[in-house]
Phi, psi and omega in degrees: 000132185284133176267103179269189123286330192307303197277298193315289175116014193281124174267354178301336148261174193266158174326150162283355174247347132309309163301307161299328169313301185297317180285331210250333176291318198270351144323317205272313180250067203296146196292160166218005173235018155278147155319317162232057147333280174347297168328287202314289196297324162287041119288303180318271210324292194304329186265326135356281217263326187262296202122154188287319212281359158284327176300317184273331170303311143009263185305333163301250183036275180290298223250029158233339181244027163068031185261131199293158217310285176303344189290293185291335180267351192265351163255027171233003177085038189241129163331123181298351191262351166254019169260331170283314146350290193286320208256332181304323181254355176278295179293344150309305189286351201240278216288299159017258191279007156267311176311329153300328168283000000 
């Protein structure tokens, strides 16, 4: 189980439009002096190539209704290998920001 509020019910985690809010800022400005930078620029491709609002439906998907990553992007029509994307850098920024809290 992912620590949302969504799923837990905890408000001590954070949203799932929180998590998105930050992956689509840093998509739109990808970092260029991190370690994962890298991460920052496949996400912009992807949000390209998808839209924030698939992208984001994507990640509602995986970390509230717990469907696994390629599972969650073939029911928005998204390449299984950028649904592993989406879903690999969404639980980062969500382990992120509980760490942050």
């Amino acid at each position: 189980m992912y620590d949302v509020q969504e799923r837990t019910g905890n408000s001590a985690h954070p949203s799932v439009d929180r998590v998105c809010e930050r992956l689509l800022d840093r998509a739109a400005t990808p970092r260029t002096d991190h370690p994962d930078a890298h991460l920052d620029e496949t996400m912009a491709t992807v949000v390209d190539r998808y839209g924030d609002a698939v992208v984001q439906a994507v990640i509602r998907r995986i970390l509230v209704d717990g469907v696994p990553f390629r599972t969650a992007a073939a029911d928005h029509d998204v390449a299984a290998l950028d649904g592993v994307r989406i879903g690999t850098v969404a639980t980062q920024v969500l382990r992120e920001l509980n760490t942050d809290s």
